[in-house]
N, C-alpha and C positions, 0 to 999 in steps of 0.2 A: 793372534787371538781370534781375528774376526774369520779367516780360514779356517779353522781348529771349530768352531762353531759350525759353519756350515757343511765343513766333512761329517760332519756330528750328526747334527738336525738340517739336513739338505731340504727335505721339504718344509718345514717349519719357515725357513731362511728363505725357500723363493716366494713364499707370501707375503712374510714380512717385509721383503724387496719389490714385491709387485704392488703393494698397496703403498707403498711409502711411494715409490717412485710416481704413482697413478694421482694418489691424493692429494703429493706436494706440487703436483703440477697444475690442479685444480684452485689451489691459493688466488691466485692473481684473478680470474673469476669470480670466485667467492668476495673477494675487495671490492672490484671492479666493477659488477653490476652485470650486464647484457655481454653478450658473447661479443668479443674485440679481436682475441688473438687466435687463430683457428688452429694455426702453429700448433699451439699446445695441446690441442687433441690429440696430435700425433703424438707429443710427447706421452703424454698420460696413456693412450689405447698401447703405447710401448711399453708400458712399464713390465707385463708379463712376459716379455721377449726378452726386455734386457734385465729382468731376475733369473729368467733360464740359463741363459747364458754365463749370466754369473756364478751359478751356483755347479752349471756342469764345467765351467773350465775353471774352477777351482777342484771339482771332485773327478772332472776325467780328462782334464787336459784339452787340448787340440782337437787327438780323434773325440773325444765326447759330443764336441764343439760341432763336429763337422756328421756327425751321426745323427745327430739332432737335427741339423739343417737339412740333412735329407731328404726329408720328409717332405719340404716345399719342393726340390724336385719330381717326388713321385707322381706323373699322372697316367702310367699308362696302368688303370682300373678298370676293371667291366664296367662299360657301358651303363649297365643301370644306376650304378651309384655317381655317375656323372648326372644322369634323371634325375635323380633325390633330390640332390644337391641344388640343381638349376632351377629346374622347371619346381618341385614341391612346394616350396613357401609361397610362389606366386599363383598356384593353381590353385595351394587349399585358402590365400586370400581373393580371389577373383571369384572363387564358389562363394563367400563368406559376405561378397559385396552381394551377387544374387542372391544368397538366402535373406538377406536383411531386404533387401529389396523386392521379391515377394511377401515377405511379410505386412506391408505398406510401410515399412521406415525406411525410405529412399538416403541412399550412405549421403556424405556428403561431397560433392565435389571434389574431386583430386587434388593435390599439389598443383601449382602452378609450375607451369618450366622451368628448370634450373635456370637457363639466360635469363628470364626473369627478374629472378630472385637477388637477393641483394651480396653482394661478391664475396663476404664474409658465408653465407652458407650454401653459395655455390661451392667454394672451396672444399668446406664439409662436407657437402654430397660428396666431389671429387676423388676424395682422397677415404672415404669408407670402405674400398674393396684395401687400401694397404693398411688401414686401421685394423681391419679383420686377419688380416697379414699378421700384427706384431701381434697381438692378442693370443694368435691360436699357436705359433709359437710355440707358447708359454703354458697354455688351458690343455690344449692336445697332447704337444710332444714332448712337452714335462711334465704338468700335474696329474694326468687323466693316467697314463699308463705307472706313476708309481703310487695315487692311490687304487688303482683296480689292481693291482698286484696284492695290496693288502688288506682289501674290502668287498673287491668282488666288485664286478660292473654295475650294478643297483647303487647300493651303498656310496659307491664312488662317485654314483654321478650325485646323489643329493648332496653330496658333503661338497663336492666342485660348484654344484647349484645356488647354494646356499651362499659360498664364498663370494661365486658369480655378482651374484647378485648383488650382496654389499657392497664388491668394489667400486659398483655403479652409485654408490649411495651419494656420493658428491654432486652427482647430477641432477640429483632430486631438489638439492640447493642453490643450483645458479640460476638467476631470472631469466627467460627467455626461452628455454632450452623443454622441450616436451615431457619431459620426466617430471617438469616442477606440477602438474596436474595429477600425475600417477597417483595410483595405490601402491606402496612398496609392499604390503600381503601378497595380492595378487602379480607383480612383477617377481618377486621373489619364488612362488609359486609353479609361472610359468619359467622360469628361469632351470630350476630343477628338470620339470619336463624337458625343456630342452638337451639340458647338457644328457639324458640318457639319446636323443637323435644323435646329436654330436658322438657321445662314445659309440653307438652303433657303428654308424660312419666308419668313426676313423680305426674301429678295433679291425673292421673289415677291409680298409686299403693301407692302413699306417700311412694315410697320406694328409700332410699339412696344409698341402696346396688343396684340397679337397674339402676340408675343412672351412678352409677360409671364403672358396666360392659359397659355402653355404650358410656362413654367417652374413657374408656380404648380400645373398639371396634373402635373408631371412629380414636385414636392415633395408634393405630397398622394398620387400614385401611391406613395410609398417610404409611408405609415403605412396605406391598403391592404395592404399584403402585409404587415403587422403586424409588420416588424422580421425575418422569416425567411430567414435567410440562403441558403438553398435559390430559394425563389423570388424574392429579388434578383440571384442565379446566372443561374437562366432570364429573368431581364425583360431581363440585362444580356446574354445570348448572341442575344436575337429581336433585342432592338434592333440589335445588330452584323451580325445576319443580310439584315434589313431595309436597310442601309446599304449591302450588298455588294452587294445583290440588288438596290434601287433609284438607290438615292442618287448612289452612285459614279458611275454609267454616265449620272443624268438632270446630274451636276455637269459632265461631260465633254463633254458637248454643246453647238457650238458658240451664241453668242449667236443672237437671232432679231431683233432691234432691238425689241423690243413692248416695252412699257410692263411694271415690273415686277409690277404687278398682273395685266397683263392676259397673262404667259409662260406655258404649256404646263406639266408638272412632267417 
């Protein structure tokens, strides 16, 4: 029955799977008070991975399985989109500490050292480049190319943005954890922005592994600007700027038939 379902509504079924799996892992958390088990982040940032999985080796088998996984192979890309990916979220946050800082609103002091920090979110930092791993998975090399197939690259990315963003919603609830200050408007917001970088990316290398440098670039870019609410203001107004200014205009342009590695931007 539960097959017969997901052959059915494949997409429908890996959200349903990614949010249950993401959510129910969040419980003990939620009980719990302050962050205890770091474990379960992995679980939780997994759950988009192992809903992909599920839903293509029940609808393609093996090779599905293994075609999907490819993608974390693929890194030989032009060079520029290894730039984007790397150097971008830390450049337009390092502008974003100077512009606040000529303003006379001096950001505020960095993170402290990971050895520092207390061994519970040392671990956390550790393990966010494989967090970004299980995530993109599931965001990239499942969800993003069968709704752009039926929405078109704009469309696609707000409706993945939108989703984005709720699956985070649990983090807005547990104590300790930087989300619990957020605005979920404005996270929501940029979230959308984002996922249209993200589809740029990966429509032009179909690559996972590409993807996931840039999410994990993008998660290390917020402990750069040391938590300062000022200049996560300005990182969040260039990126949007950048989107209007590029993005928008290279999304709207029609196909060229080349190969996705090898498109223009």
């Amino acid at each position: 029955m539960a097959a017969r379902l997901i052959r059915r509504f494949p997409l429908v079924a890996f959200f349903f799977l990614a949010f249950s799996i993401s959510w129910g892992s969040c419980i003990p958390f939620l009980l719990a008070g302050p962050v205890t088990l770091p474990i379960l982040f992995i679980v939780g940032a997994s759950g988009p991975t192992v809903a992909a999985l599920i839903v293509v080796g029940v609808t393609g088998g093996k090779p599905g399985i293994l075609d999907l996984l490819s993608g974390l192979l693929r890194w030989r890309v032009p060079f520029r989109w290894w730039a984007v990916a790397l150097a971008g979220p830390p450049l337009l946050m390092a502008a974003s500490i100077g512009i606040q800082a000529a303003t006379g609103f001096p950001p505020k002091p960095p993170h402290v050292p990971v050895p520092a920090l207390p061994l519970p979110i040392a671990i956390f930092l550790a393990v966010l480049p494989l967090a970004a791993v299980f995530e993109e998975i599931g965001w990239r090399g499942y969800a993003q190319t069968r709704l752009e197939s039926r929405h078109g690259p704009v469309l696609a990315a707000v409706i993945l943005g939108i989703l984005w963003a709720c699956w985070h919603l649990p983090l807005f609830l547990i104590p300790g954890l930087s989300h619990e200050h957020m605005s979920f408007g404005p996270y929501l917001a940029f979230a959308v922005v984002l996922c249209l970088w993200f589809g740029w990316l990966y429509r032009r290398t179909r690559s996972i592994l590409l993807a996931s440098v840039f999410h994990t670039s993008i998660n290390l870019s917020g402990i750069l600007g040391g938590g300062s609410p000022g200049a996560e203001l300005i990182f969040g107004a260039l990126v949007v700027l950048l989107t209007l200014a590029i993005l928008l205009p290279c999304s709207s342009r029609p196909r060229t038939g080349k190969s996705p590695v090898q498109q223009d931007p």
